[in-house]
Structure formats: structure tokens, C-alpha cells
TORTI-152704 format. One record per residue (C-alpha): residue number from 1; residue in one letter; chain; x, y negated, z negated. Coordinates in Angstrom, 1 decimal. Example, Ala and Ser with C-alpha at 12.3 -4.5 7.8 and 13.67 -1.06 7.14 Angstrom:
// TORTI-152704
@firo->1 tormi->A drendren->A x->12.3 y->4.5 z->-7.8
@firo->2 tormi->S drendren->A x->13.7 y->1.1 z->-7.1
//
This chain:
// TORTI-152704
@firo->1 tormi->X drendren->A x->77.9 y->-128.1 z->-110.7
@firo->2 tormi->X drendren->A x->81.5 y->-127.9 z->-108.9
@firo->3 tormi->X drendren->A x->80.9 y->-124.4 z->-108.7
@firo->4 tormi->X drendren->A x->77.2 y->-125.0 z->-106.8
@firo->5 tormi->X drendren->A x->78.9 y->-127.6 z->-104.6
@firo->6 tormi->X drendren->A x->81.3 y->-125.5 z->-102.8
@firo->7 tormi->X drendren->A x->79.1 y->-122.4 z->-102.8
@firo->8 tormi->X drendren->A x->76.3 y->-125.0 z->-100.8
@firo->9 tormi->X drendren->A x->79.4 y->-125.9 z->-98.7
@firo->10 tormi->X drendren->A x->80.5 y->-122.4 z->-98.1
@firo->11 tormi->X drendren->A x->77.0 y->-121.7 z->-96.5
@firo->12 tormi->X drendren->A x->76.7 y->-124.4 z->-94.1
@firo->13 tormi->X drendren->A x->80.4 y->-123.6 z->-92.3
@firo->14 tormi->X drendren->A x->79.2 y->-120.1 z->-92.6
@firo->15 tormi->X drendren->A x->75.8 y->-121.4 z->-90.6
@firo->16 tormi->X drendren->A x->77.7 y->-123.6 z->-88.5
@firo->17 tormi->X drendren->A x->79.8 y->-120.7 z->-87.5
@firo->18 tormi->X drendren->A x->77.1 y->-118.0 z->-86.7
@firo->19 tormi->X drendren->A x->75.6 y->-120.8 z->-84.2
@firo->20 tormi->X drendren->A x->78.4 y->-121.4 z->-82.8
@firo->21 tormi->X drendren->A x->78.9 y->-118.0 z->-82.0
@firo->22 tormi->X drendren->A x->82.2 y->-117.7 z->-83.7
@firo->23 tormi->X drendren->A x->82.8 y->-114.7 z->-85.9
@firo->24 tormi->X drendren->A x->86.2 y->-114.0 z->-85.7
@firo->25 tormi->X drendren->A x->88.3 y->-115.9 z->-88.2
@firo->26 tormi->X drendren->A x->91.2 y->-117.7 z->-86.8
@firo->27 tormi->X drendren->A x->94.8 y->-116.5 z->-87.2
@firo->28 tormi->X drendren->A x->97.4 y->-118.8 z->-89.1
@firo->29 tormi->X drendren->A x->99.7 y->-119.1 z->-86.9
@firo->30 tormi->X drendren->A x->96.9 y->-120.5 z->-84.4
@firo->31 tormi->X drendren->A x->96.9 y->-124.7 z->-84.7
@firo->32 tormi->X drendren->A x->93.5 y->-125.6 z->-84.9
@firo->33 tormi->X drendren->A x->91.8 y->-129.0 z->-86.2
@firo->34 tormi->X drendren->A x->90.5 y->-128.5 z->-90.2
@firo->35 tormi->X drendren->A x->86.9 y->-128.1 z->-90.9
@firo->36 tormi->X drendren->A x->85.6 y->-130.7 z->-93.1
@firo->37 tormi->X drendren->A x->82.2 y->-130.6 z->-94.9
@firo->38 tormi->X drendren->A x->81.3 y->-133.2 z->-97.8
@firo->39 tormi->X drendren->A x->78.7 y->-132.5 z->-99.7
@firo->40 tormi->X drendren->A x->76.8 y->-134.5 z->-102.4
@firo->41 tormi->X drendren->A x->75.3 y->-134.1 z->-105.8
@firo->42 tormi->X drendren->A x->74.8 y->-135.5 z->-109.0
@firo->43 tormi->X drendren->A x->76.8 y->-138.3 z->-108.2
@firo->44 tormi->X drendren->A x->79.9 y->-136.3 z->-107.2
@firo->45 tormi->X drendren->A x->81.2 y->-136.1 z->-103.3
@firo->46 tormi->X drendren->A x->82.9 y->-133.2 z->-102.4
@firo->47 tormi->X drendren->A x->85.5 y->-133.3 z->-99.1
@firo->48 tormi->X drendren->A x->86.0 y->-129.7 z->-98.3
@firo->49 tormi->X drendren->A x->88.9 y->-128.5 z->-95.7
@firo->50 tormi->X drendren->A x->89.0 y->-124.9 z->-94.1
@firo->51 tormi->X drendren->A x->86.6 y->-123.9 z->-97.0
@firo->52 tormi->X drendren->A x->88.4 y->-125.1 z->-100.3
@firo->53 tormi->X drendren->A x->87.7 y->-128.0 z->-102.0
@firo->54 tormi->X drendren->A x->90.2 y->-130.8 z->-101.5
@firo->55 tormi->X drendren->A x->88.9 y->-134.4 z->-102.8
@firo->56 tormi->X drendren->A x->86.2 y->-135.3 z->-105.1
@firo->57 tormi->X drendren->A x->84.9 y->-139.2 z->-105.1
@firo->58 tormi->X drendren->A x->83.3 y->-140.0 z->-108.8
@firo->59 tormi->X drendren->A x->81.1 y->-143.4 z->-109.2
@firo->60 tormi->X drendren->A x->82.6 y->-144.9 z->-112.6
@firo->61 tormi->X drendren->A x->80.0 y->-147.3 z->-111.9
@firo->62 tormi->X drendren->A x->77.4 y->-148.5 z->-109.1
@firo->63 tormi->X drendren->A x->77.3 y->-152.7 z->-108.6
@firo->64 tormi->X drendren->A x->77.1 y->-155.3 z->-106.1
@firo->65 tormi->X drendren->A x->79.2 y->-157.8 z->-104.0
@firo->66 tormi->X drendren->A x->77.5 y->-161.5 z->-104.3
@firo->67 tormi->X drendren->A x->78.3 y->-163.8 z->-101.4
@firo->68 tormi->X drendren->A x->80.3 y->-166.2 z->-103.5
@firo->69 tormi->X drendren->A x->83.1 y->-163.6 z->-103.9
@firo->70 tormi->X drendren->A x->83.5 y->-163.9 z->-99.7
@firo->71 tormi->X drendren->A x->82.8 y->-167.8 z->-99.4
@firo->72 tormi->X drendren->A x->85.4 y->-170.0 z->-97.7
@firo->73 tormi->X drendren->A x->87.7 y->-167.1 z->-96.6
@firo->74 tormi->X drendren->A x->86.4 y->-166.8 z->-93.3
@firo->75 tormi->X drendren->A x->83.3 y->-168.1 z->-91.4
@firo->76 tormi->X drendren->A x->80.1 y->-168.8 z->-94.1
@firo->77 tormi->X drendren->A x->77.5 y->-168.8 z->-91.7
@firo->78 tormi->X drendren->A x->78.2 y->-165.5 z->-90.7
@firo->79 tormi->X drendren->A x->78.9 y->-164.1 z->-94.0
@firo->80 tormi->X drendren->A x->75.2 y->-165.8 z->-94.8
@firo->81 tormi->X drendren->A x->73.7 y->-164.1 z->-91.9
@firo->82 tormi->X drendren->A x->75.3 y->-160.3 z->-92.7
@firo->83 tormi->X drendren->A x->74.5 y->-160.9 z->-96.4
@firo->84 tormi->X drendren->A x->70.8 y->-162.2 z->-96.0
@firo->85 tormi->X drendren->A x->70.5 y->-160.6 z->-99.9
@firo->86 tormi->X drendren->A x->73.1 y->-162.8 z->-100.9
@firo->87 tormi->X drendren->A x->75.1 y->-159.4 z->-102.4
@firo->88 tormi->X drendren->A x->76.1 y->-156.3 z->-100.6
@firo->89 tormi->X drendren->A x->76.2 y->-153.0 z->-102.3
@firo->90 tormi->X drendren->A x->79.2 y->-151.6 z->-104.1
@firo->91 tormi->X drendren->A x->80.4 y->-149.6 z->-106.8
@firo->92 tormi->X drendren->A x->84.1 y->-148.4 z->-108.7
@firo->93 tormi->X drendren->A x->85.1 y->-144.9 z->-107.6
@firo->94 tormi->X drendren->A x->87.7 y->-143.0 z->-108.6
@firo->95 tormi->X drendren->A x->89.2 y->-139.9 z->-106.9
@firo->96 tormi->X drendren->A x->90.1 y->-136.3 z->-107.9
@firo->97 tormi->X drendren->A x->92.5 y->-134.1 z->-105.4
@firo->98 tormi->X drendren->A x->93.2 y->-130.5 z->-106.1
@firo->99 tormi->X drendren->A x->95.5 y->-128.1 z->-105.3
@firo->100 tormi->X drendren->A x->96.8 y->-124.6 z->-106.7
@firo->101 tormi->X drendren->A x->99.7 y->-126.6 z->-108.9
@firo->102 tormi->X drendren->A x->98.0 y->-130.3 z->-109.5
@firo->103 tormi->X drendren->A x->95.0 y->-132.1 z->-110.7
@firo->104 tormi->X drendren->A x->95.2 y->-135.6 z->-109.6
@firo->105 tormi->X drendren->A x->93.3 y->-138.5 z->-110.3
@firo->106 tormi->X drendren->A x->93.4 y->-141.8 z->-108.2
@firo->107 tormi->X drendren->A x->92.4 y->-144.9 z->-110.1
@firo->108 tormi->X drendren->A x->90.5 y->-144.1 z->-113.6
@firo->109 tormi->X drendren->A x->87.5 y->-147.1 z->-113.8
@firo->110 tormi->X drendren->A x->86.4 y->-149.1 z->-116.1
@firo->111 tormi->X drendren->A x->86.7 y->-146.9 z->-118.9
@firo->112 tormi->X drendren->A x->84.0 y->-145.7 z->-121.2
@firo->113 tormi->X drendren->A x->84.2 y->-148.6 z->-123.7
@firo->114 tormi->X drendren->A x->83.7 y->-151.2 z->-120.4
@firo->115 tormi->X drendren->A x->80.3 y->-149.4 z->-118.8
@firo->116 tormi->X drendren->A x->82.1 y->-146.8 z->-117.4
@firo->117 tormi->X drendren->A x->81.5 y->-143.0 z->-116.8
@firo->118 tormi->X drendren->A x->84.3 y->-141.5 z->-115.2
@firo->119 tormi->X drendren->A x->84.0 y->-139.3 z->-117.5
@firo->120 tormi->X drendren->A x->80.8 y->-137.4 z->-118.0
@firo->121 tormi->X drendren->A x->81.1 y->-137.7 z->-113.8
@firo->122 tormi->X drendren->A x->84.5 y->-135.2 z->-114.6
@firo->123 tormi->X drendren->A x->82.3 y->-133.4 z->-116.9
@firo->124 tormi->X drendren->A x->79.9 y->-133.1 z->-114.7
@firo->125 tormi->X drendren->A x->82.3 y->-132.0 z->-111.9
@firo->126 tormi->X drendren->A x->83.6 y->-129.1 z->-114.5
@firo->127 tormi->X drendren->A x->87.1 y->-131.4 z->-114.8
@firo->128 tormi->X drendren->A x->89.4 y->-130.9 z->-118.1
@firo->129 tormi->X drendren->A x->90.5 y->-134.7 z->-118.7
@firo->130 tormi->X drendren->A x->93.4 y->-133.1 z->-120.2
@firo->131 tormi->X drendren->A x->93.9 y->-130.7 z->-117.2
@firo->132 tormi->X drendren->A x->95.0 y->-134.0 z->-115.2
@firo->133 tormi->X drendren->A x->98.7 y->-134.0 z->-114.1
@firo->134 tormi->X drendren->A x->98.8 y->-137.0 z->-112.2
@firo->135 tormi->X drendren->A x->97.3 y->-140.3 z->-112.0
@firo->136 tormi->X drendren->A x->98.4 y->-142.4 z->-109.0
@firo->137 tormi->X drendren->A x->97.3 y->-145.9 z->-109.2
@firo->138 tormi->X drendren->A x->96.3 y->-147.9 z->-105.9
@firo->139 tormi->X drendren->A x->96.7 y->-151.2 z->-108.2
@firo->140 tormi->X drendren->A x->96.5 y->-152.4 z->-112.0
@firo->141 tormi->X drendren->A x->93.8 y->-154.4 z->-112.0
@firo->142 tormi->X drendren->A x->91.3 y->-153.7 z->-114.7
@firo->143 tormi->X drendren->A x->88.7 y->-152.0 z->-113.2
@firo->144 tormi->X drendren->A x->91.3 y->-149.0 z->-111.8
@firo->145 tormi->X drendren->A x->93.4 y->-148.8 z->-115.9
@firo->146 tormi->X drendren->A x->90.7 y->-149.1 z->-118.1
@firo->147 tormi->X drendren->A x->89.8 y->-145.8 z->-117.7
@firo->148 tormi->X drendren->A x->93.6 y->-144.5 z->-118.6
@firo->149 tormi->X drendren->A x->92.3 y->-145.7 z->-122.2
@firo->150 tormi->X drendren->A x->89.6 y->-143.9 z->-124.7
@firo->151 tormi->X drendren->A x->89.7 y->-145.4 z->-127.7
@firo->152 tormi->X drendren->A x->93.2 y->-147.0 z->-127.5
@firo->153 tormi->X drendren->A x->95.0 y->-143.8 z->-126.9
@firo->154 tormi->X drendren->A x->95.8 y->-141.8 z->-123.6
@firo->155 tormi->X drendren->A x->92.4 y->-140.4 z->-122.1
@firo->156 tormi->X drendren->A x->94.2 y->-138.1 z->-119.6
@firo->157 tormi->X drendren->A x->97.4 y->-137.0 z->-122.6
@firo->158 tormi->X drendren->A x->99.0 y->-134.7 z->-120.1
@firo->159 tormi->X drendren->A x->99.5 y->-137.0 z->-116.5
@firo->160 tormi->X drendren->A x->102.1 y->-139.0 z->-115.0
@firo->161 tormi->X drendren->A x->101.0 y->-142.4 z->-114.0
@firo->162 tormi->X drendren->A x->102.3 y->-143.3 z->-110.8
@firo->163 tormi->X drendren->A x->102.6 y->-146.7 z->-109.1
@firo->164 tormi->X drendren->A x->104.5 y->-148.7 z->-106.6
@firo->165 tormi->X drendren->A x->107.6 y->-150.6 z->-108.3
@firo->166 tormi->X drendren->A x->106.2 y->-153.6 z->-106.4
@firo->167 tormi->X drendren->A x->103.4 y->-153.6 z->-108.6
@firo->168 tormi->X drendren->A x->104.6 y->-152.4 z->-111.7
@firo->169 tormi->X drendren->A x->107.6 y->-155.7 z->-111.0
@firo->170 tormi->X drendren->A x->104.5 y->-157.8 z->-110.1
@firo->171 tormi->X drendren->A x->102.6 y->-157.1 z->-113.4
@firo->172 tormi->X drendren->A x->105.8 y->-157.0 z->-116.1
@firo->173 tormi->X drendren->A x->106.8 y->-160.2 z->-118.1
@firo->174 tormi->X drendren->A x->108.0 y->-162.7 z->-115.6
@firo->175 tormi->X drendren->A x->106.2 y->-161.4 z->-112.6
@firo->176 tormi->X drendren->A x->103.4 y->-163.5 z->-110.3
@firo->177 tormi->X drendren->A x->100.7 y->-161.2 z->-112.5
@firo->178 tormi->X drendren->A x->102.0 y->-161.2 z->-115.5
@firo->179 tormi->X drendren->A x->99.7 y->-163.6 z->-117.2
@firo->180 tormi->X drendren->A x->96.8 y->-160.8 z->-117.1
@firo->181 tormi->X drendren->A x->98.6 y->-158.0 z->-118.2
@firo->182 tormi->X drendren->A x->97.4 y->-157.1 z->-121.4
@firo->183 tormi->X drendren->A x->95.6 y->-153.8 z->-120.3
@firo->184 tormi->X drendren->A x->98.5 y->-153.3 z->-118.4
@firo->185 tormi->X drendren->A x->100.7 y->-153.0 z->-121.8
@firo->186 tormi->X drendren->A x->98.6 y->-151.2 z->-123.6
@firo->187 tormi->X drendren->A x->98.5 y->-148.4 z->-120.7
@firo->188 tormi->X drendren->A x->101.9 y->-148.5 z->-120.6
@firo->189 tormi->X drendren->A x->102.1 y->-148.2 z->-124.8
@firo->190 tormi->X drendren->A x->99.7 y->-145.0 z->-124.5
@firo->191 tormi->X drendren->A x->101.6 y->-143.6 z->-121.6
@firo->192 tormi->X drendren->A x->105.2 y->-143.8 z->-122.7
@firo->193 tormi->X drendren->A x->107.5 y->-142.4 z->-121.0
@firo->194 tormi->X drendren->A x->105.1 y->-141.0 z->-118.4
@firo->195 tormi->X drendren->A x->105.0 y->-143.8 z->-115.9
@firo->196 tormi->X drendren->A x->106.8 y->-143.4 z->-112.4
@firo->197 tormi->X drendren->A x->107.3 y->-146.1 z->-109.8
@firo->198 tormi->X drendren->A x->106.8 y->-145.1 z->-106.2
@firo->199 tormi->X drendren->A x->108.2 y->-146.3 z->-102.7
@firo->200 tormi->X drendren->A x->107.0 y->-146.9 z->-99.3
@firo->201 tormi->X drendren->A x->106.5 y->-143.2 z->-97.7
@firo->202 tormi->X drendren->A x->107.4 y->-141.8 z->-100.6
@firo->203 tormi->X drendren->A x->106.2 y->-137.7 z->-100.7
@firo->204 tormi->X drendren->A x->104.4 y->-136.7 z->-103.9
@firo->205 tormi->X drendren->A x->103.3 y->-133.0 z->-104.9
@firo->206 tormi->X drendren->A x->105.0 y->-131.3 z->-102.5
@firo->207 tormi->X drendren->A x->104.0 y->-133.2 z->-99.3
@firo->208 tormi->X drendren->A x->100.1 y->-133.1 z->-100.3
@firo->209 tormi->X drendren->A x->100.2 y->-136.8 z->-101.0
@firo->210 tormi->X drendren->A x->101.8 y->-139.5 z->-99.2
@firo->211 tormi->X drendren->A x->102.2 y->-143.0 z->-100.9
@firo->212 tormi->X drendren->A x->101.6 y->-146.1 z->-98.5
@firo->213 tormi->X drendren->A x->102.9 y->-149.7 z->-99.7
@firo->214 tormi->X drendren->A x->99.1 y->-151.9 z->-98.6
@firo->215 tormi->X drendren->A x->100.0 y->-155.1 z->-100.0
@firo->216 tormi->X drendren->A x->97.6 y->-158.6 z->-100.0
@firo->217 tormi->X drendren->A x->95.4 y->-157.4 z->-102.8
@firo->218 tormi->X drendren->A x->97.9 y->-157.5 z->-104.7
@firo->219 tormi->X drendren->A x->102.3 y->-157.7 z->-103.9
@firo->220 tormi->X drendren->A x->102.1 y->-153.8 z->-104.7
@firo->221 tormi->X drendren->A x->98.3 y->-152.4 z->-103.7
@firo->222 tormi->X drendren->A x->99.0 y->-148.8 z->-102.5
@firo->223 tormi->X drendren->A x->96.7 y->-146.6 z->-100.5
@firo->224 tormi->X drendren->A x->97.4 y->-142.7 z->-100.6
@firo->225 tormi->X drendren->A x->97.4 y->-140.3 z->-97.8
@firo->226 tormi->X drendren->A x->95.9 y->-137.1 z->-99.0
@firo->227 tormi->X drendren->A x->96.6 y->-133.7 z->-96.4
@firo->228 tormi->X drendren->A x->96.5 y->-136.2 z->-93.7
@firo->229 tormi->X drendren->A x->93.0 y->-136.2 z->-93.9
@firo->230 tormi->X drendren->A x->91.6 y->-138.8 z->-95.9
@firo->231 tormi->X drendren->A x->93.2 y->-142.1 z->-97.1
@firo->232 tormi->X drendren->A x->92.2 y->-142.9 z->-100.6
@firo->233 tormi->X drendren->A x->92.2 y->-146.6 z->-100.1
@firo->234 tormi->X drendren->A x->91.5 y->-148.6 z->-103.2
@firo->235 tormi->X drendren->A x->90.9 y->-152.3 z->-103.1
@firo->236 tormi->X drendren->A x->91.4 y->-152.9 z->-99.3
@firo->237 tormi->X drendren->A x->87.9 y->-154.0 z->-98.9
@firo->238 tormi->X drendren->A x->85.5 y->-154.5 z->-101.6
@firo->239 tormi->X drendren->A x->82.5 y->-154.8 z->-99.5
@firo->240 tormi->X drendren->A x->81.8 y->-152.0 z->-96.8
@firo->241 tormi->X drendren->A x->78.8 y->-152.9 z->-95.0
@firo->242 tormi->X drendren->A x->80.7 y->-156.4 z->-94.8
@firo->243 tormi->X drendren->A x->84.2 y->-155.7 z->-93.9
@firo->244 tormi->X drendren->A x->84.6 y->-152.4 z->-92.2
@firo->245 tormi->X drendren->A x->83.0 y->-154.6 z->-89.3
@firo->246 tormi->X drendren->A x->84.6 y->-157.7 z->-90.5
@firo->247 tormi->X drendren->A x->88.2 y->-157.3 z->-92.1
@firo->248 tormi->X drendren->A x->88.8 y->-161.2 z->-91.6
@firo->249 tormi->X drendren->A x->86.6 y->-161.6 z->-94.6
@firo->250 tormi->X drendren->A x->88.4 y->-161.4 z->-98.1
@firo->251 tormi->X drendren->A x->87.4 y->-161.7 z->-101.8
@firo->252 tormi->X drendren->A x->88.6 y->-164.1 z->-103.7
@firo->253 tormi->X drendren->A x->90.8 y->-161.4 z->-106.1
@firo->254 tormi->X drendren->A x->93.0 y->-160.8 z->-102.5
@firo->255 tormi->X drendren->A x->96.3 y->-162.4 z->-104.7
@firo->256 tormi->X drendren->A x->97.3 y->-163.4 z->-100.6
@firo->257 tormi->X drendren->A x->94.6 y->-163.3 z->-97.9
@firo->258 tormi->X drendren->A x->96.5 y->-163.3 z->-95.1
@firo->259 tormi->X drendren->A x->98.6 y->-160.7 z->-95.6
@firo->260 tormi->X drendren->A x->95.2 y->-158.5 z->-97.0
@firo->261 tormi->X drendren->A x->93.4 y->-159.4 z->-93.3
@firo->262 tormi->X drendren->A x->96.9 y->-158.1 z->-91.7
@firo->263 tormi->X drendren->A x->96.7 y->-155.0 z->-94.2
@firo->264 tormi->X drendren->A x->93.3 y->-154.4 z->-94.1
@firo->265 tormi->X drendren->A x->92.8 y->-154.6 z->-89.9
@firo->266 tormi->X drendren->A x->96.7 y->-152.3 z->-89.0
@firo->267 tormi->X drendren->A x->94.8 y->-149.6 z->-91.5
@firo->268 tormi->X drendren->A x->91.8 y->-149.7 z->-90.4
@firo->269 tormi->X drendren->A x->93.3 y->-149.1 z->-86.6
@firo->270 tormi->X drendren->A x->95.6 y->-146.4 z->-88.1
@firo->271 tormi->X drendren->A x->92.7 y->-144.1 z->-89.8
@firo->272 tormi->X drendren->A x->90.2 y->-144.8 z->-86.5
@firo->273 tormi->X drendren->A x->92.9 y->-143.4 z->-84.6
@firo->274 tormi->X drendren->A x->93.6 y->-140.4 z->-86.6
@firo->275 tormi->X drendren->A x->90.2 y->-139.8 z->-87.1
@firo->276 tormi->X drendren->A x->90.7 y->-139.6 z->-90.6
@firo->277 tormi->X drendren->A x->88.5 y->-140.4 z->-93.8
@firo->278 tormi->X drendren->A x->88.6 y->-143.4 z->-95.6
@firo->279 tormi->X drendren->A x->87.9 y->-143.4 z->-99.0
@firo->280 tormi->X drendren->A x->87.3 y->-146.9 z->-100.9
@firo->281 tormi->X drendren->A x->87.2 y->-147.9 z->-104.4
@firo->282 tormi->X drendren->A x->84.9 y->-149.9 z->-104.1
@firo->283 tormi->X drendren->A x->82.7 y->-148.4 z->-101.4
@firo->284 tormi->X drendren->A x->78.8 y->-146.7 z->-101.9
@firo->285 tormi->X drendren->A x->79.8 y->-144.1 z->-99.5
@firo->286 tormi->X drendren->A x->83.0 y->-141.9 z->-100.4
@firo->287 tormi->X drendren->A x->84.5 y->-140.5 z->-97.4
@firo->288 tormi->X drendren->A x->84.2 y->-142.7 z->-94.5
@firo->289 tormi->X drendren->A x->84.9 y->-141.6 z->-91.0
@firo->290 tormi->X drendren->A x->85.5 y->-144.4 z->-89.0
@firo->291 tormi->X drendren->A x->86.1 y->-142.9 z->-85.6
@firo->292 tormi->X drendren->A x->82.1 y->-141.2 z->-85.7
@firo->293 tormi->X drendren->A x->81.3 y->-145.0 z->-87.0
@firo->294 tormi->X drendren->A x->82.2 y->-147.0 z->-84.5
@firo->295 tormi->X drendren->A x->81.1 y->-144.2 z->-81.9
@firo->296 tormi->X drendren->A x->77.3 y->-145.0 z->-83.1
@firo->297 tormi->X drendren->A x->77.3 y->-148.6 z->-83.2
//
């Protein structure tokens, strides 16, 4: 299916190309903006840059947001008015990046004993679980470890799990989180000695990925800048149709609200800016673009 995804891909910029007039392929030493396609099948998303495939975006699982989750955290009678459902759609993602040297996998799920089906998704997506290198988690809540686990033992035996030390302090004995760590422990059980704790800016995989400390979700939620292109974003907003438009409005699991509606509204501006892609862990569409969004509202 991977296989059908880029070759799909590779005929649309090959389209795009011909109409455009533009036959002659451009020179590497010319600096030119990347071409990005994203394509969709099966349940897999495909970001492509210049051609090769960069990002895939996996549903673990598809849900919904109630309205309770949002109440009291901002203004109710507008939350009422853009919820008229009373939920808003969701799901859990999780990420794959690639390169010529790496496999990475941002957030794993639920986990296939929890409803999960990260997975068969990889399966489907032609992805050796134990062909991962790297895991780099946005947070350790349970919904982005229990995945890490199949059948109490390491589901991806050969990756690194990375994290922020603020979250790793946040979660260990004695920390603000440490009363709901017991996925936590036994990740870190199956996973000895393959756990690395991350800074702010911090450079991973040769420059590819660039950790960014996000905290309010939680004292160490990190986002992940991937080629500069896409920001894999993880629990800043749990609700897109809600807060992309709203980022006052929080869920009750924001560990400090305030600081997650600070968080939440300087990243927002950032990627606009940039033009880049955000991708949520919790949103129904993978690979947002919020400059063309707010250009057609």
C-alpha cells in the first residue's frame, strides 16, 4: 500500500509539472520552496517533500470530544454554540518519519490490548515494528505509551524512547504526575536502558528533527519539528474544529491551562507564519496547513 501511495503521489507532481509548463528539473544548488503532496488511503496519510516520502499520520483510533471535557475553561455559551452535537470529532494518531538512516515513530496509541491499531495501520503501511529506531514521545500520558507495550514486553524491541527530562522528572516517584504512573513504569521496565531525555532545541537525527519544550498539557509536553516542514504537535489541542479557531478553550487533562492557552496560541502563530504543517494527536485531519486555513475563512 506504501508502495501505491507514493507512486499516486509521484503522478500528480508529475501532472502538476507538465501543466505548469515546467520540464526541466531544478538544480541543487538553486534554493527553491519543497513540494508537498499528501495523499490518503486506507487510513494512512502520506506527507511527501520533493518526491520522497517524509511523514506518515496512522489513526490508532477514531473518537470524539464531548463538550463536558471544554466546560468552564473559557466561555460555555460559545463552546455550546460551536459544539451544537455536544462532541466534536477526534481521534489518537501517531506519526512515522523516514529517512535513509531512521524510522521514527512519534507517540505509539493506545496499544492493541486498549482498542488500538497502530499496528495493523504499520502493517498496512508496509512498517517492520521492529525496523523502528526511535520513538519520540510528545508526553506520557496513556493514550501516547500504551502502544510501546504488546503483551507486557517492548512492541518496537530495537528504538530509543526519547522525552523531555521535564516530563520524564514530572512522571518519576516524587513528581506532580507521579500518582498515574504505572504505564509509565512498565514502559520504562520493557525499555531499559533505551530511554533518552531531551532538551529545549535539542537536534535529533542529524538535524531532521528538532525537539520543542510545549508545556501546559503537561510540565514537559514536547512538539517536534520535522524538516521544518511539519510540526508533529501532540496534545496541544484535542479538539480541531474547536480550538484551531479558539485556542482559549482547554480540556480538562491541560495539567495548567494557562500556560496551555499561552503554548497553544505562540505555536499556533509560529507554524501560520512559516507556513508549515501541523500535525495533531488528536486531530481527524493529519497534516494541517494553517496559513491556506485561515486564507479561506
Amino acid at each position: 500500500m506504501k508502495h501505491t501511495i507514493i507512486l499516486l503521489a509521484a503522478i500528480i507532481l508529475m501532472a502538476t509539472s507538465c501543466r505548469n509548463g515546467n520540464t526541466q528539473a531544478q538544480t541543487t544548488d538553486t534554493p527553491h520552496d519543497p513540494v508537498i503532496t499528501i495523499t490518503t488511503k486506507d487510513g494512512v496519510s502520506l506527507l511527501i517533500k520533493d518526491n520522497q516520502p517524509l511523514i506518515f499520520g496512522l489513526v490508532d483510533k477514531e473518537n470524539e470530544m464531548p463538550k463536558e471535557l471544554f466546560l468552564g475553561s473559557y466561555n460555555d455559551t460559545l463552546l455550546t454554540s460551536l459544539m451544537p452535537t455536544g462532541a466534536s470529532r477526534s481521534a489518537i494518531n501517531a506519526f512515522i518519519a523516514v529517512d535513509s538512516l531512521n524510522t521514527i515513530l512519534f507517540d505509539a496509541g493506545l496499544g492493541a490490548d486498549n482498542g488500538g491499531h497502530l499496528l495493523e495501520k504499520m502493517k498496512n503501511a508496509e512498517f517492520d515494528p521492529a525496523k523502528v529506531t526511535a520513538v519520540c514521545l510528545t508526553h506520557l500520558h496513556f493514550d501516547h505509551i500504551g502502544g510501546l507495550l504488546l503483551n507486557g514486553h517492548a512492541a518496537f524491541p530495537n528504538a530509543t524512547l526519547y522525552l523531555s527530562q521535564e516530563e520524564y522528572d514530572a512522571w518519576s516517584d516524587g513528581g506532580p504526575l507521579a500518582k498515574n504512573n504505572g504505564m509509565w513504569k512498565k514502559v520504562m521496565e520493557a525499555y531499559r536502558g533505551h530511554i533518552k531525555t531531551i532538551h529545549d532545541g535539542e537536534e535529533l537525527f542529524n538535524g531532521m528533527v528538532v525537539a520543542k519544550l510545549a508545556p501546559g498539557h503537561t510540565p514537559g509536553h514536547t512538539v517536534y519539528e520535522v524538516a521544518g516542514i511539519c510540526l508533529i504537535a501532540g496534545d496541544l489541542l484535542h479538539a480541531q474544529d474547536l480550538q484551531l479557531d479558539h485556542p482559549q478553550f482547554c480540556a480538562r487533562y491541560d495539567t495548567d491551562p494557562a500556560q496551555a492557552v499561552a503554548t497553544r496560541t505562540r505555536i499556533f502563530k509560529s507554524v501560520r507564519e512559516n507556513g508549515q504543517y501541523l500535525a495533531g494527536a488528536h486531530c481527524y485531519e493529519h497534516f494541517i496547513n494553517l496559513r491556506d486555513r485561515s486564507k479561506k475563512q
